[in-house]
C-alpha positions in Angstrom: 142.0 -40.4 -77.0 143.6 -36.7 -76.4 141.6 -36.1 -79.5 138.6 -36.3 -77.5 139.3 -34.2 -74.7 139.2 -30.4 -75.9 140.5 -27.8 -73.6 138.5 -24.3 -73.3 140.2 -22.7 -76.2 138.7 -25.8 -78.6 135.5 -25.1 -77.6 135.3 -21.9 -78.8 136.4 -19.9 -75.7 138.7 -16.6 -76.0 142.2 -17.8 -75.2 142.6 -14.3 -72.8 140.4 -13.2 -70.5 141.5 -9.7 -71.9 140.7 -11.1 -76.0 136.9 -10.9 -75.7 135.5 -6.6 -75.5 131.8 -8.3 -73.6 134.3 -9.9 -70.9 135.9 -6.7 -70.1 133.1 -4.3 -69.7 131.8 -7.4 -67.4 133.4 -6.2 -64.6 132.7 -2.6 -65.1 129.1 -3.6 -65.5 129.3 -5.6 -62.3 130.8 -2.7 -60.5 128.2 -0.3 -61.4 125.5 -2.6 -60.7 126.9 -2.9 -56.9 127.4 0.5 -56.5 123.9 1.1 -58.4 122.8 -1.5 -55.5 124.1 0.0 -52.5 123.4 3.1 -53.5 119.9 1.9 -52.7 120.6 0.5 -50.1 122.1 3.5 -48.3 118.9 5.6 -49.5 116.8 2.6 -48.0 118.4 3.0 -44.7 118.7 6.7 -44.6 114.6 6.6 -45.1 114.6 4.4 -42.5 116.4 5.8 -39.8 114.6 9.1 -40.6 111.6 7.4 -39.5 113.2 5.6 -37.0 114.2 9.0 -35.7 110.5 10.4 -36.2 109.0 7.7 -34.1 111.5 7.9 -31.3 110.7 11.7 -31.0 107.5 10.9 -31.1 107.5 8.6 -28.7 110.0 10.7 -26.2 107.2 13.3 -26.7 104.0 11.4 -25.8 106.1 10.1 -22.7 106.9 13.5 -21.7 103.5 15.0 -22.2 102.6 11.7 -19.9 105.0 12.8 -17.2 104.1 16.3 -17.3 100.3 15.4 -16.9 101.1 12.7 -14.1 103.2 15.4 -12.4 100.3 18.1 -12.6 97.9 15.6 -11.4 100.2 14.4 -8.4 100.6 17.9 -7.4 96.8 18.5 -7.8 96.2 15.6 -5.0 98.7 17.3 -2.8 97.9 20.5 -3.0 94.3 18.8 -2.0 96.0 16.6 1.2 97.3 19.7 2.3 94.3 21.9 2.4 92.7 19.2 4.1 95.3 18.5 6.5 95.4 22.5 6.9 91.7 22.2 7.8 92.0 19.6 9.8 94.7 21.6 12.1 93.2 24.5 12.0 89.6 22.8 13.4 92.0 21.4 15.9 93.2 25.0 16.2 89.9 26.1 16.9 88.8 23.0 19.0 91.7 23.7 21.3 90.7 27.6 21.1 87.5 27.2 21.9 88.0 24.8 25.3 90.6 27.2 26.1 88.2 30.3 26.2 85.8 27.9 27.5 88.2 27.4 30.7 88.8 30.9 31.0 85.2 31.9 31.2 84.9 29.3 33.8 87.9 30.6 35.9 86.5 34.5 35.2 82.9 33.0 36.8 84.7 31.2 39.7 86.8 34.2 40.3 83.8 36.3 40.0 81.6 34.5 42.2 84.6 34.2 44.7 84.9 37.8 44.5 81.1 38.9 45.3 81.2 36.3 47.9 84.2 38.3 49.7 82.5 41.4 48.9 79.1 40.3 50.7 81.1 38.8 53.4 83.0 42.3 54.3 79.3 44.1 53.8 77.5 42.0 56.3 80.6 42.0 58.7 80.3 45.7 58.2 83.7 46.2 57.2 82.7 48.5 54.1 
């Protein structure tokens, strides 16, 4: 029965891992291939951070550009709210002008006619 049973080395398999010249170029082979491999895979993710970085900026730009056009447009409106509210004081202004003179000319008439009254009154008493 141990007849039967054959290890590795019956079969036909070096006795060494070092006997056989194809099993020790194997690791070698195996090395380069990884290296071969992430060597890729480093360019792969340099590519794609570069455009990862490109988009962002992008991006950041397109926002800024955004912001500067919202901020130009905000200040638009209230450079516009205060030329209106500048109007609308100054028509108050004038408004307020305007019943002020208004009350003067009155006083000036009152005064006036209070004047020529006194003025008749001393020329018919005969006081001139």
């Amino acid at each position: 029965m141990l007849e039967q049973i054959k290890g590795p080395c019956e079969m036909g398999a070096p006795k060494h891992a070092g006997d056989s010249s194809e099993t020790h170029h194997n690791p070698l082979r195996l090395i380069a291939e990884k290296e071969r491999e992430l060597d890729a895979l480093a360019s792969a993710s340099r590519a794609e951070a570069e455009a990862i970085a490109v988009q962002a900026r992008t991006e950041a730009e397109a926002l800024l550009r955004g912001a500067r056009e919202q901020a130009a447009r905000l200040g638009r409106e209230h450079e516009a709210l205060l030329a209106e509210e500048a109007a609308r004081l100054g028509g108050e202004a004038e408004d307020g002008a305007r019943a002020q003179v208004e009350e003067l000319r009155r006083r000036a008439v009152g005064r006036i006619e209070a004047a020529v009254r006194r003025v008749v009154e001393r020329i018919t008493e005969g006081g001139v």
